[in-house]
Backbone as numpy.savetxt, mean C-alpha at the origin, in Angstrom:
# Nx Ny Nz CAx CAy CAz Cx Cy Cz
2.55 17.53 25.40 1.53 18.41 24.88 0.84 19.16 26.01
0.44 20.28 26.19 -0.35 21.22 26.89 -1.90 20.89 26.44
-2.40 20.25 27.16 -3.85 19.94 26.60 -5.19 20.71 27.45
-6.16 20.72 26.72 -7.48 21.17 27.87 -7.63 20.03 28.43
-8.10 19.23 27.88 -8.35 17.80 28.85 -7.77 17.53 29.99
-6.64 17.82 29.91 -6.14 17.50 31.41 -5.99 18.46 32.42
-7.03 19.52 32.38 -7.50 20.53 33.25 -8.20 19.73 34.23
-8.46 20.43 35.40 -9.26 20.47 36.53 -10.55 21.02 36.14
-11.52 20.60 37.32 -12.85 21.01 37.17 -13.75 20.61 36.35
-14.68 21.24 35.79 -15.67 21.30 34.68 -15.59 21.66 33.58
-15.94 20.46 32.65 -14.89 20.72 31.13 -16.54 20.42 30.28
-16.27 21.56 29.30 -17.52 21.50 28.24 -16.89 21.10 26.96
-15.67 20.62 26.72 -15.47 19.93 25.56 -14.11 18.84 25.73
-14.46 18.28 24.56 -13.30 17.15 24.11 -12.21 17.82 23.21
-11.15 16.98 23.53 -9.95 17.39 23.01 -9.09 15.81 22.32
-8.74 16.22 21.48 -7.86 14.93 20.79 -6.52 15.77 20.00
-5.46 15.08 20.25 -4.46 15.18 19.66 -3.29 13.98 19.48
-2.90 13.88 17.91 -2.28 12.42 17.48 -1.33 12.93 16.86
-0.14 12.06 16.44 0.73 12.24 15.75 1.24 11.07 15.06
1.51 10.90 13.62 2.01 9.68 13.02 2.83 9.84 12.28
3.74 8.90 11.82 4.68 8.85 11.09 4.90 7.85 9.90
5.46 8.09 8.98 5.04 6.96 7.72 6.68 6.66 6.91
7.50 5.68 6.70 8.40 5.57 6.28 8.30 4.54 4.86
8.74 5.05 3.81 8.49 3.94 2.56 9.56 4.08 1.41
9.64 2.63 1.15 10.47 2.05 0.21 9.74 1.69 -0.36
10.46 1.76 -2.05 9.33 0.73 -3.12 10.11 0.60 -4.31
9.63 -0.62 -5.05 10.49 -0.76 -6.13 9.28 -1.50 -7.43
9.73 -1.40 -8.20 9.58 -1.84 -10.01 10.49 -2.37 -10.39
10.05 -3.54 -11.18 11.24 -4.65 -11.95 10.23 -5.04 -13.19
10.57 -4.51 -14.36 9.66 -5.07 -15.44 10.70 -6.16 -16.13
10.13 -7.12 -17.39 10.78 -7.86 -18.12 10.45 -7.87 -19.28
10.88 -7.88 -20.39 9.90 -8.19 -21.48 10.36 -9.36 -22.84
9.75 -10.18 -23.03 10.22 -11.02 -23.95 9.91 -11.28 -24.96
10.28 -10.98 -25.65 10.36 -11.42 -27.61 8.68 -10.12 -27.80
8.90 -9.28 -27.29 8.18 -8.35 -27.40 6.22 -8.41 -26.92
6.20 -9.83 -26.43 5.09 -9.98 -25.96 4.42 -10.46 -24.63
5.53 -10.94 -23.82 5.33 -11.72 -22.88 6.20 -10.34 -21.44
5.31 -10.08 -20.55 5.87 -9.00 -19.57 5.67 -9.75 -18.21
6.91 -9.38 -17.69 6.83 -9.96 -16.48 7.09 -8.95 -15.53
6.38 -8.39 -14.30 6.34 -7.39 -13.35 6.73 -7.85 -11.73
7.62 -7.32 -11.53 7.25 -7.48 -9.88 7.53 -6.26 -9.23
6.79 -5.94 -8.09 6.36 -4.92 -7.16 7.04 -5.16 -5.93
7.68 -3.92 -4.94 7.70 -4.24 -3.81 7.75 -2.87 -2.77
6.68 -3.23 -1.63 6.74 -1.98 -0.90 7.05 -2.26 0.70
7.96 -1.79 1.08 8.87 -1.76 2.56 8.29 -0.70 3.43
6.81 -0.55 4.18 6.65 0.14 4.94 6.75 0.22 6.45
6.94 1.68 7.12 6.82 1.81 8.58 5.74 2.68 8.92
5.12 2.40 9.93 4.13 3.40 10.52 4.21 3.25 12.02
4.52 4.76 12.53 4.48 4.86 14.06 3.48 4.66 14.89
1.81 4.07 13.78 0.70 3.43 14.64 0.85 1.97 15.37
1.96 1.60 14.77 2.35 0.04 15.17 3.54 -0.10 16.11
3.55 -0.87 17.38 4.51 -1.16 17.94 6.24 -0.85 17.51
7.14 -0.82 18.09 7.91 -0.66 17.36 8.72 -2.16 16.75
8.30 -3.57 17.77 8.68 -4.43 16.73 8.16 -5.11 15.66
6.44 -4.56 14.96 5.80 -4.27 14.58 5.70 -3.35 13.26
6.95 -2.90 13.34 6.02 -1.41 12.92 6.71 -1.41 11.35
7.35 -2.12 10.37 7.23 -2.62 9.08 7.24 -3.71 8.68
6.54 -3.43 7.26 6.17 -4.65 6.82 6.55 -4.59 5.11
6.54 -5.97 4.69 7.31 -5.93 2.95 5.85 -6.45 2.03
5.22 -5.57 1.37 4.12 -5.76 0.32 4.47 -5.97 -0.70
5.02 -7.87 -1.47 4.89 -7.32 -2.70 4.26 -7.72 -3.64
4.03 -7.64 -4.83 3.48 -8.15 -5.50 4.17 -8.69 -7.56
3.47 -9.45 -7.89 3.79 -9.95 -9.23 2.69 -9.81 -10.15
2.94 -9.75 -11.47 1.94 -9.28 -12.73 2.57 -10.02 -13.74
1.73 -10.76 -14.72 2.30 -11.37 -16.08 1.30 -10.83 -16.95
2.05 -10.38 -18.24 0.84 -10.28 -19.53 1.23 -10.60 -20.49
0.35 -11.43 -21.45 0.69 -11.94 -22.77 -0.40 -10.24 -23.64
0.97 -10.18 -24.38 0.00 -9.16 -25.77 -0.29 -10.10 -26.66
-1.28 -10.26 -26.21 -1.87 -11.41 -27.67 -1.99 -10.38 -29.21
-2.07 -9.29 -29.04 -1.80 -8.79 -30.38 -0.75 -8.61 -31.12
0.90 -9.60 -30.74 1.74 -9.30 -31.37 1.98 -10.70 -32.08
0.96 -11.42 -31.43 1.34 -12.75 -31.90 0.71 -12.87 -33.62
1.35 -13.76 -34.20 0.74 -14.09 -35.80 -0.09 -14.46 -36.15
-0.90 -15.01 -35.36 -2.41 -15.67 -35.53 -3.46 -14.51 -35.25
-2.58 -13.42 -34.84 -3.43 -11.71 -34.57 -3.61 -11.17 -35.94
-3.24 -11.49 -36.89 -2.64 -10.60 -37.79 -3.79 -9.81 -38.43
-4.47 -10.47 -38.70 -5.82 -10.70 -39.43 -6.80 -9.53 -38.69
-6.64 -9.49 -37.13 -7.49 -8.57 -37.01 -7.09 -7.43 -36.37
-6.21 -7.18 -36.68 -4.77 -5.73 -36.26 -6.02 -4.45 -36.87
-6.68 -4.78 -38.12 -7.26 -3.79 -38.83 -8.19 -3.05 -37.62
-8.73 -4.09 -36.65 -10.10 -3.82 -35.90 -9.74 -3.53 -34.50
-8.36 -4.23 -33.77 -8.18 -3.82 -32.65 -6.35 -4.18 -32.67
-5.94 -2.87 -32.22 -4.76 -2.68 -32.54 -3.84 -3.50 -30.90
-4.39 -3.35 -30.22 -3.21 -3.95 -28.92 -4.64 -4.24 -27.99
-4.15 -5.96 -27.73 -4.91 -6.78 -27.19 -3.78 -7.35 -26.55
-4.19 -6.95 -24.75 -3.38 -7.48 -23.72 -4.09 -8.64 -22.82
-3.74 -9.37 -22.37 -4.15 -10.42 -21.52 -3.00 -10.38 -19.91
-3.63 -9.91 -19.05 -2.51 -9.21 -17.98 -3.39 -10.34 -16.38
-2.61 -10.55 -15.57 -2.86 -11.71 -14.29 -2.08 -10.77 -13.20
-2.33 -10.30 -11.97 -1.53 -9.90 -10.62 -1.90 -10.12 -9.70
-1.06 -10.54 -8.80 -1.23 -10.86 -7.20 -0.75 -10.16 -6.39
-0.47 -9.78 -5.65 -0.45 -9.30 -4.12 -0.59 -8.82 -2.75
0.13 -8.17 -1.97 -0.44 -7.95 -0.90 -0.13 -6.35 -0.73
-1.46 -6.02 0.02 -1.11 -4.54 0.23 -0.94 -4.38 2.16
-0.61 -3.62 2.80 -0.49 -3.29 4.18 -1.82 -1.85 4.45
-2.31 -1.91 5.50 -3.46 -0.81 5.87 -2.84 -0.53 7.42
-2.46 0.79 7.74 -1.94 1.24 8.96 -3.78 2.34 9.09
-4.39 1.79 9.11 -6.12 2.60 9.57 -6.01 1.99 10.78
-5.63 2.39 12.07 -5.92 1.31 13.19 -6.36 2.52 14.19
-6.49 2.04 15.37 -6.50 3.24 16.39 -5.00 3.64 17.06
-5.37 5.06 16.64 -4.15 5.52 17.26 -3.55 5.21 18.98
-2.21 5.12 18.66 -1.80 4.67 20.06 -2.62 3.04 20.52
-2.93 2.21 20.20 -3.41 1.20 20.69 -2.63 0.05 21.22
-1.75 0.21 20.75 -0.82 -0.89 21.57 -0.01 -0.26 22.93
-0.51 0.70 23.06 0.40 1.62 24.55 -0.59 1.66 25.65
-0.48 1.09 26.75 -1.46 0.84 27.50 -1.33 2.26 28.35
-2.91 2.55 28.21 -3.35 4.22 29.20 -4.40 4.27 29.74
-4.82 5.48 30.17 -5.85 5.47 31.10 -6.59 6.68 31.32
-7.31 7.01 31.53 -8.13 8.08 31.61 -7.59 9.46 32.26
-7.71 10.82 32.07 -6.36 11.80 32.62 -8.13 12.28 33.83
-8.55 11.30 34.51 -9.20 12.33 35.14 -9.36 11.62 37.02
């Protein structure tokens, strides 16, 4: 990069310049059984050029179950008043590449 910062002399401003990169995979797997019971799993395969390079992906995934309690027979009765009643549970993990740029590259001041 051609920067001001790394001029000579007397400098009346700051200069910053970054560059990143983002690579992603992801997937969906639903299930469904006897029309009430759903089973979900999630998965996300990311890279980011803020992280080292042996570092630099990671696998996020996650799982979801839901019972529709409104398809069941003991619902029947109150279908009139609320038509789809879900009962839904998920876990997982997410990844955050918010870090400081360049931080694992050891540098030093251009002056």
């Amino acid at each position: 990069y051609q920067t001001v910062q790394l001029s000579t002399g007397a400098k009346t401003m700051l200069e910053a310049a970054y560059q990143c990169a983002v690579r992603s995979g992801l997937y969906r797997v639903n299930f469904m059984f006897k029309d009430r019971y759903i089973l979900e799993t999630n998965g996300r395969y990311d890279g980011s050029s803020r992280f080292p390079t042996n570092d630099r992906f990671g696998f996020f995934p996650s799982v979801s179950g839901a019972w529709i309690i409104s398809e069941e027979s003991f619902f029947a009765s109150l279908k009139k008043v609320l038509i789809l009643v879900i009962l839904r549970a998920s876990y997982g993990s997410l990844g955050n590449q918010n870090v400081v740029y360049y931080s694992y590259i050891a540098s030093m001041n251009a002056s």
